[in-house]
C-alpha positions in Angstrom: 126.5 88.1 104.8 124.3 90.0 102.0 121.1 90.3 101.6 120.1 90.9 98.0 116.9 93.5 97.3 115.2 95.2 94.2 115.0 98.9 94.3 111.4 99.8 94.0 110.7 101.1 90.5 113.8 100.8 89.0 115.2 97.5 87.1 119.1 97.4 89.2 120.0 95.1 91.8 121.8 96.2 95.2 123.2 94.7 98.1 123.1 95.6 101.8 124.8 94.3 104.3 123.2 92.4 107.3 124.5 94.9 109.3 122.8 97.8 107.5 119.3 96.3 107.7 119.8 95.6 111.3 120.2 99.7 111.2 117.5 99.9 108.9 115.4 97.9 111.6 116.5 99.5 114.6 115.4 102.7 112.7 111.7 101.1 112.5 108.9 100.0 115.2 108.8 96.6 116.3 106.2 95.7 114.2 107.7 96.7 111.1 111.2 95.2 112.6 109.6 92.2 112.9 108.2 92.1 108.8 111.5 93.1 107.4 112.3 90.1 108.9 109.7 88.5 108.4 110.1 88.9 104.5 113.3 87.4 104.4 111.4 83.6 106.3 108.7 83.4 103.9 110.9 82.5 101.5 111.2 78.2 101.3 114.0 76.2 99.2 113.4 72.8 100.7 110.9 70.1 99.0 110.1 68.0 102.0 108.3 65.0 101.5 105.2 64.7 99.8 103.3 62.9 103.0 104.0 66.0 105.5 102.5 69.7 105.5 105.0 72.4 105.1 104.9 76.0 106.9 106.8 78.6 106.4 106.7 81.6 109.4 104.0 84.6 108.6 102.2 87.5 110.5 99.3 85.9 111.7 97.9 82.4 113.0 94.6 82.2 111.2 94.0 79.9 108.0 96.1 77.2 110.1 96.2 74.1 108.6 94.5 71.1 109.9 96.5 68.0 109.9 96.1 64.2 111.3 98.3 62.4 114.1 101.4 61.1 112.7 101.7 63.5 110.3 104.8 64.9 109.9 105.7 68.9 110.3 108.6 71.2 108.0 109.1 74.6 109.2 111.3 76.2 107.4 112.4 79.7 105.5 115.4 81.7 104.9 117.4 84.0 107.9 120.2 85.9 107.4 123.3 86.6 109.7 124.3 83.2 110.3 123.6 83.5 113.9 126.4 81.4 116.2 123.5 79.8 118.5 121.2 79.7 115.7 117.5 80.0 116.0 115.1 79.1 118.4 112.3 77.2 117.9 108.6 77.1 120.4 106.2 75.0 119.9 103.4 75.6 122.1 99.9 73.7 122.5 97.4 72.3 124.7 99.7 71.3 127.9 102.2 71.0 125.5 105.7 72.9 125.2 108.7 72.3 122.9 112.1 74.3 122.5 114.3 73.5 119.8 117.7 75.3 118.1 117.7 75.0 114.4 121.0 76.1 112.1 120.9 77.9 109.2 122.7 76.5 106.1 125.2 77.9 104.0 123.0 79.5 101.6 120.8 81.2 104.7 118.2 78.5 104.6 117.0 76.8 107.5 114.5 73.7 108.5 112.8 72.4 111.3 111.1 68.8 111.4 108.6 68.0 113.9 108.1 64.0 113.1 106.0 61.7 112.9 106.4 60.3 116.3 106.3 63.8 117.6 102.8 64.3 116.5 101.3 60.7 116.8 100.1 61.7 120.3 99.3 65.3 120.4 95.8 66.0 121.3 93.6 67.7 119.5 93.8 71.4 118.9 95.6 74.7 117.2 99.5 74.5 118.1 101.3 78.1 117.5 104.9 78.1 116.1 107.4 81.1 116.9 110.7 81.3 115.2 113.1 83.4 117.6 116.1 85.2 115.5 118.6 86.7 118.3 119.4 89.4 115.5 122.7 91.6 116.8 124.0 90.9 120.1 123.6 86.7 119.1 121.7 86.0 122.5 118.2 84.7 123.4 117.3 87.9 125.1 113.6 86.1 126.0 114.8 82.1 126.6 113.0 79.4 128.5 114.0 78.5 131.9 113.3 74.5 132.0 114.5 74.1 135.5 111.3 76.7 136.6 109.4 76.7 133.7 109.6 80.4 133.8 110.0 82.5 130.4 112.9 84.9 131.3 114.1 88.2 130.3 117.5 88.5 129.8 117.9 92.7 130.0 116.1 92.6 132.9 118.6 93.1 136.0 120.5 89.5 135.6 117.2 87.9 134.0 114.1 88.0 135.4 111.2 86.1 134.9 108.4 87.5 133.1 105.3 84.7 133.4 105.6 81.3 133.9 105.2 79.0 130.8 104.7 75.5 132.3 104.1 74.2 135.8 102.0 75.7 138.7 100.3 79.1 137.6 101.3 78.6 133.7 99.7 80.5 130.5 98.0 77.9 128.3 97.6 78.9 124.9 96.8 80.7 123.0 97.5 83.5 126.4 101.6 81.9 126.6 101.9 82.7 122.6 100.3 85.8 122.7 102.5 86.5 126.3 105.7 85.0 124.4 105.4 87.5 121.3 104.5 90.8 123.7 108.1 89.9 125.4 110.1 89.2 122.3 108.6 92.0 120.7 109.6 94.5 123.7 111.5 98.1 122.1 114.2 97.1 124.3 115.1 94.1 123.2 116.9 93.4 119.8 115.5 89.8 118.9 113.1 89.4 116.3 110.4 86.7 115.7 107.8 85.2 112.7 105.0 82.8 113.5 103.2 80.3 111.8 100.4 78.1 113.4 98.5 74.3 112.8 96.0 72.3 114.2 96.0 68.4 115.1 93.1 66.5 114.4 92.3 62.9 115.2 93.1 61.0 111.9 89.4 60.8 110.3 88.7 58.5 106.8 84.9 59.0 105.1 83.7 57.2 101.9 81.4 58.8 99.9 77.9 57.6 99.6 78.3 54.4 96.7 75.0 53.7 95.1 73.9 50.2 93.7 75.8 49.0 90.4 75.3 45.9 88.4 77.7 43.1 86.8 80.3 44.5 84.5 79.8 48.0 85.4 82.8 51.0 85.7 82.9 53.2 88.3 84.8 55.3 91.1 84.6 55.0 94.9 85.6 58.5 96.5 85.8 60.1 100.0 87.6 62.6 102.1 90.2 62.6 104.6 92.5 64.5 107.0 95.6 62.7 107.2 97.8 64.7 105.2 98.4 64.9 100.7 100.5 62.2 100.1 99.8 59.4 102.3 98.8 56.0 101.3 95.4 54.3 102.2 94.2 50.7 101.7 90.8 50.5 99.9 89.5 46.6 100.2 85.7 45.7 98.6 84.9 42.6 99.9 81.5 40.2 99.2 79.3 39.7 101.9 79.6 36.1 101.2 83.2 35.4 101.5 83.2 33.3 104.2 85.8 30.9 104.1 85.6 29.7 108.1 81.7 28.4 107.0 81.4 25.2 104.9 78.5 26.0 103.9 79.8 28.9 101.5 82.1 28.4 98.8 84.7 31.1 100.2 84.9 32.3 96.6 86.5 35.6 96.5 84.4 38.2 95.3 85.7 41.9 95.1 89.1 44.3 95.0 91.7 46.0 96.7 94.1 47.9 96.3 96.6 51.4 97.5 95.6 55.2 96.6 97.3 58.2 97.3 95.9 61.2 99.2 95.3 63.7 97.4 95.1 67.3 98.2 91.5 69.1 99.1 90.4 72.0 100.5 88.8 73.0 103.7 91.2 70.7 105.9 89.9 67.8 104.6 92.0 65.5 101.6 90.7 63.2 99.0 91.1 60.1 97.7 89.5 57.8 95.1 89.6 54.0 93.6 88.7 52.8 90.8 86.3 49.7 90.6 85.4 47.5 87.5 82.6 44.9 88.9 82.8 42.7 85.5 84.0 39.9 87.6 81.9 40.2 90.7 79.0 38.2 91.3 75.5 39.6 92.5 75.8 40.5 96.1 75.9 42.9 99.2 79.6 44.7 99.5 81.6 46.1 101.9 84.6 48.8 101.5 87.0 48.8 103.8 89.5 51.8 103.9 92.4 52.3 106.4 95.9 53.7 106.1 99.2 52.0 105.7 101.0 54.1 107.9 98.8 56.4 109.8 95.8 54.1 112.0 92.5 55.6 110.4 90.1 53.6 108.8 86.4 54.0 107.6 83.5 51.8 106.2 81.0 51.5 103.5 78.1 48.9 101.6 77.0 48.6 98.3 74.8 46.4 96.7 75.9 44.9 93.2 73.0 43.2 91.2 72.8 41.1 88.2 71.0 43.8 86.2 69.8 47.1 88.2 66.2 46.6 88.5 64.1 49.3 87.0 60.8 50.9 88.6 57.9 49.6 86.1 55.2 52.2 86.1 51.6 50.4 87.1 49.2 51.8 84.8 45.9 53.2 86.6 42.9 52.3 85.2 40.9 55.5 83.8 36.8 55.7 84.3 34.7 56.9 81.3 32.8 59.9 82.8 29.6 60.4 80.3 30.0 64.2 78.5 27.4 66.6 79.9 25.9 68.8 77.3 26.3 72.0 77.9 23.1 73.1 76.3 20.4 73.9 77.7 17.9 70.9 78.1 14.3 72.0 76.1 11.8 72.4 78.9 9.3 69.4 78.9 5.8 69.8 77.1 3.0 71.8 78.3 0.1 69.6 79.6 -3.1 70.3 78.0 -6.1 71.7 80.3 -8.1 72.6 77.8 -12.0 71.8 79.8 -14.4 69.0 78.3 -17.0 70.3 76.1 -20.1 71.1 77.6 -23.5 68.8 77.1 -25.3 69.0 74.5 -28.9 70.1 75.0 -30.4 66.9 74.3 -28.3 65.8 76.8 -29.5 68.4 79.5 -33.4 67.6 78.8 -32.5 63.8 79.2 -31.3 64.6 82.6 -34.3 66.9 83.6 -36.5 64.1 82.5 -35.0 61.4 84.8 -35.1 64.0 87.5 -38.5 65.1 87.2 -39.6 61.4 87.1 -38.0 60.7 90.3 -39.8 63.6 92.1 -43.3 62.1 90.9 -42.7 58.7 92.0 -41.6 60.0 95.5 -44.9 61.9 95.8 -47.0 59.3 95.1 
C-alpha cells in the first residue's frame, strides 16, 4: 500500500511506501509518531446519516461534542497498511468500557458505529475514544484482558498487566484514558493511536418564550435542543378548550401540528422552528407541545391568542393652573401720613383760660 503526499513547496506528487513511513516514524518521538498517523485519520469519506454526529480521531479531547441519548455515533477516518486484525476500538466512560475491531476498506477507509441502542442508556458524561493502529509487527501490543479486566502489555515478559481497567481497583476516566494512551504511547512499543472524545447528555427540548398574537396573524415558534442535527420533533398547538370528553364544550379543534427537522446550533445545543398561521384559530389560551419521534424528549409552552391584541390606552392626567408669579418687584405700599394737627388758634387758647379762670372763682367762693 501507498501513501500519497505533496512535497512541501514544490507542485509534484510522490509516493512512499507504508513501509518507508513506518521508517520515517520509527525515526521520530512518539508524539510526532503518533501525528504522522494521526494526519492520515483525520481524513473522512463516509456521509453517515444526517440524524448522528460524526468524529473523526484528533490530538486532543477538548471541544467534545455534546449529544442526546439515542443518538447515534460514526467514527471514522483513513489508516493505511491494511492491518490483518484491523483496528482497535475503546470506548471508555463513566463505569463504562467497550472494545471493538473495525476493518479498513479497500480504499484505506474505515468506520465505526456506535448505535442508537448503544447510547440510549449511557449516563451522563464526557466518553473518550482511542483508535489503536498495531502499525508493523500487526499485533495489539497494549490489548484488554476481559477475563481480569486488566489492560496488558504484550513486550512485557509474556504480557503483563499494567493497571486494571474494570473490576475491583479499576481507573475511571478520564485516569484509564489518560493511563491507556501513556501505555500505547511507550518508545518500546510500535502501535500507534488517535483520539477523539463526546459527551452524553440527557435528551433536553426548550421552546422559546411565544408572546400573545391575535386572529389571522403569521409567525414562528422556535427553541433549542440537544438531540442531535437531523432528527425529527413533533410540534402540536392545541386550544385550551378542546375538550372533547366534556359535553359542555363543543370539542372544536382549535390549533396545529405538525414535524420539523433539527437543525444545527452551536454551543451543544440544536434548533428547531415551526411555522404558525392563527387565521383560523379562535380567541383563546394555547398550549405547544413538542416531543421527538424517535428519541423520548419533550418540552412545553402557552400562548394567549386574542381577537385583536389589546393596546395600552394612555389615561390623560389632569394638569392644575398654577397662577404666574411676577417676577418684579412688588412697589412698596404708601407712606402713612404723620404730619401733627395744627396748633390752636389764639382765640382758641384765651377761650380756654377763660373757662379755667372761671372755675377757680366759683370754687373760692
Amino acid at each position: 500500500m501507498y501513501l500519497k503526499k505533496n512535497l512541501t513547496g514544490i507542485n509534484q506528487t510522490t509516493f512512499i511506501s507504508v513501509q518507508e513511513l513506518y521508517q520515517l516514524m520509527s525515526m521520530t518521538n512518539p508524539s510526532v509518531r503518533n501525528l504522522v498517523f494521526l494526519l492520515v485519520l483525520s481524513v473522512s469519506l463516509i456521509s453517515p446519516p444526517a440524524s448522528s454526529i460524526t468524529l473523526s480521531p484528533g490530538t486532543s479531547f477538548a471541544g467534545a461534542p455534546t449529544i442526546a441519548n439515542g443518538d447515534p455515533v460514526f467514527i471514522h477516518g483513513i489508516a493505511t497498511g491494511h492491518p490483518g486484525n484491523g483496528l482497535q476500538i475503546w470506548l471508555l466512560g463513566y463505569n463504562y468500557v467497550k472494545i471493538a475491531s473495525v476493518y479498513t476498506n479497500a480504499d484505506n477507509t474505515y468506520e465505526f458505529e456506535l448505535k442508537s441502542a448503544d447510547t440510549q442508556n449511557l449516563a451522563p458524561g464526557q466518553y473518550y475514544v482511542l483508535v489503536q493502529h498495531p502499525m508493523m509487527n500487526g499485533e495489539f501490543d497494549i490489548y484488554f484482558d476481559r477475563p481480569t479486566g486488566s489492560v496488558i502489555n504484550r513486550q512485557l515478559g509474556t504480557g503483563t498487566s499494567i493497571f486494571q481497567l474494570t473490576g475491583t481497583g479499576s481507573l475511571q476516566t478520564p485516569d484509564g484514558a489518560n493511563a491507556l494512551m501513556r501505555a500505547i504511547n511507550s518508545q518500546n512499543l510500535d502501535d500507534t493511536f488517535a483520539t477523539t472524545s463526546f459527551i452524553i447528555g440527557n435528551p433536553t427540548a426548550f421552546i422559546d418564550p411565544i408572546g400573545d398574537h391575535a386572529v389571522g396573524d403569521r409567525f414562528t415558534i422556535t427553541g433549542s435542543t440537544n438531540i442531535a442535527a437531523g432528527n425529527r420533533l413533533l410540534v402540536e398547538i392545541t386550544s385550551s378548550s378542546f375538550k372533547p370528553s366534556q359535553k359542555s364544550q363543543s370539542g372544536e379543534f382549535s390549533g396545529s401540528s405538525g414535524t420539523v427537522t433539527v437543525q444545527p446550533g452551536n454551543g451543544g445545543m440544536n434548533r428547531w422552528s415551526f411555522d404558525v398561521d392563527a387565521s383560523t384559530f379562535k380567541p383563546d389560551e394555547y398550549l405547544v407541545r413538542v416531543s421527538g419521534t424517535v428519541i423520548e424528549v419533550t418540552g412545553s409552552a402557552t400562548f394567549n391568542i386574542f381577537e385583536k391584541l389589546p393596546t395600552t390606552e394612555i389615561t390623560s392626567i389632569p394638569t392644575t393652573t398654577i397662577p404666574a408669579v411676577s417676577l418684579s418687584q412688588t412697589p412698596p405700599p404708601s407712606p402713612v401720613s404723620t404730619t401733627p394737627k395744627s396748633p390752636l388758634s389764639p382765640w382758641g387758647l384765651i377761650s380756654a383760660i377763660a373757662v379755667v379762670s372761671g372755675i377757680l372763682i366759683s370754687r373760692g367762693k
